[in-house]
N, C-alpha and C positions, 0 to 999 in steps of 0.2 A: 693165394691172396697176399697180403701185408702181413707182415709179421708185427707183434704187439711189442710195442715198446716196452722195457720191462720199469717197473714203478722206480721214483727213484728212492736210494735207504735215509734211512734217518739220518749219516755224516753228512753224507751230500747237503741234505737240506738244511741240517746245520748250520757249514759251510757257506752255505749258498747266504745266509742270514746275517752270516760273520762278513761277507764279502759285500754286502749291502750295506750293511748298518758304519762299517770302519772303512769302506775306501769308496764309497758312493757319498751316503749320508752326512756322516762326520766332515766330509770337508767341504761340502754344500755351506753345512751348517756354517761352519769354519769361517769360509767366505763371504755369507752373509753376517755374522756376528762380525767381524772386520769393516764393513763398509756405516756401521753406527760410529758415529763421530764421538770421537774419545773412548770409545771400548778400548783401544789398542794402545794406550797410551805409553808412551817406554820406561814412563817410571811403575811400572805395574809389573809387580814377580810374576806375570804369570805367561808373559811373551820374551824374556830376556835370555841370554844365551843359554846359561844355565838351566833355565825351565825347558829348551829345548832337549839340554841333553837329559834332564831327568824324566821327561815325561818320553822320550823314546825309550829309555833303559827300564821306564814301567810300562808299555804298552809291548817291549817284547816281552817283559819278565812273565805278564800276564797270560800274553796268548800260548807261548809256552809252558807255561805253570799249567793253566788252566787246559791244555792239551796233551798233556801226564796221562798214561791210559787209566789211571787211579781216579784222577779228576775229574776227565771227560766222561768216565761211566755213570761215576756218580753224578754231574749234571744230566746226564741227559735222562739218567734217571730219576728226578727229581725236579718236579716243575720251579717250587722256589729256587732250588738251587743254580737251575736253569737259567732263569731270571736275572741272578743275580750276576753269574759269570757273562752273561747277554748286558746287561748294564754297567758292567765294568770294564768290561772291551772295549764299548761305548764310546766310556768315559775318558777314557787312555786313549782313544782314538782320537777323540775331538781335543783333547787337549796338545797330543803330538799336531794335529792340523793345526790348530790355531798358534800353536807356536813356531812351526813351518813356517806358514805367511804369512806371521807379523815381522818377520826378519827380518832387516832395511839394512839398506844395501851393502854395507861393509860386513855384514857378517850373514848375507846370502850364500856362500861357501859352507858357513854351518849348517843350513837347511839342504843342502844339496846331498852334505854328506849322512845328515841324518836319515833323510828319505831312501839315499841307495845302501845303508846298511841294514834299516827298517826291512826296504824291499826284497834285500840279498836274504836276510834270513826266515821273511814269510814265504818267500819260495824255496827256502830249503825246507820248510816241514811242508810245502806242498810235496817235493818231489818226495821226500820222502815217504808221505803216503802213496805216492804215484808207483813207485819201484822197489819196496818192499815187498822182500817173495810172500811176507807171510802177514795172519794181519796184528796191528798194533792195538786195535782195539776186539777184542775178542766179546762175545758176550750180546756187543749194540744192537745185532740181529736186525738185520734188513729184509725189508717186507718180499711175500710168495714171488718168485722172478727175477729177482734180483738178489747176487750174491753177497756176502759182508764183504768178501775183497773188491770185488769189482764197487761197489759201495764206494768205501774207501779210498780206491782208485778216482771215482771222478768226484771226491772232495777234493783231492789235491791236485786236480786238473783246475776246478775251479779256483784252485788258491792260485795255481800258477797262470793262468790266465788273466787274474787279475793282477796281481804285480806290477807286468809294464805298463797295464791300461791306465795307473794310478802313478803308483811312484817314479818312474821312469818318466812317464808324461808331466806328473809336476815337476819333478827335479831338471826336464827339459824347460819348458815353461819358466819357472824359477830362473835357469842360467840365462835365457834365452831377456831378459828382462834387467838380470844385472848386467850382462854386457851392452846391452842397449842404453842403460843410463849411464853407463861406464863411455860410453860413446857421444853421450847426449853430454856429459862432464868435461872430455876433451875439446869439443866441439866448442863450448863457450867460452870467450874472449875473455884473457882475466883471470 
């Protein structure tokens, strides 16, 4: 007959949470908080070049901190703590989105390059989970059928599957928008 899917581990589903909440929801969010009239205002720290670059250099600092085999055990053993590392990814997400697309237009090159070094090094701890002989997180224990590597293996399929679906697709998007006004610019008389 069919063979039984085996369950999937606790990284995975992790993952799968991590990949929802920062490259789904957050720029949903993101999007919608920008279309309120005056949220985005440019004398507002919190869309300006600067705030782009800090709040990328905290959403990596984060995911990777918080991806420490030290870290991640202890989250995931620990429902507050859990929580806490779940609402701060969150947070560093939606704030790296919202200042992605508040970028206009002369300094849409910042959000391009924020988004593909964002995206360059969330798939590098995907693959790294992906192609590590052994595992990084020892311990997490993945339920009867399913092993902790193979576990581990499709968290970091999931990270790297979402990558281009996200950052690569805004960072196309993004250009695809400057060069269009850049166009719509030459275009007018004057």
């Amino acid at each position: 007959m069919f063979a039984a899917t085996p369950p999937v581990g606790p990284l995975a589903q992790h993952m799968a949470l991590h990949v929802l909440t920062m490259n789904l929801v957050a720029p949903l969010i993101a999007l919608g908080l920008l279309r309120i009239p005056g949220f985005a205002d440019p004398g507002k720290l919190l869309f300006g070049a600067s705030s782009l670059i800090i709040a990328t250099v905290l959403q990596l600092a984060l995911l990777w901190g918080w991806h420490a085999p030290a870290a991640l055990a202890a989250a995931l053993g620990d429902h507050a703590l859990h929580a806490a590392m779940q609402l701060s990814l969150f947070a560093a997400a939606l704030w790296f989105w919202l200042a992605v697309v508040a970028q206009k237009a002369a300094r849409r090159w910042l959000a391009i390059g924020a988004l593909l070094l964002t995206g360059k090094l969330f798939c590098l701890l995907g693959v790294l989970l992906i192609f590590t002989p052994r595992l990084l997180y020892p311990g997490i224990g993945a339920p009867h059928g399913a092993t902790d590597l193979a576990d581990q293996q499709l968290a970091g399929l999931l990270m790297v599957a979402a990558c281009p679906a996200t950052y690569v697709l805004a960072g196309i998007v993004i250009a695809w928008r400057w060069l269009a006004e850049l166009g719509l610019a030459e275009a007018r008389p004057g």
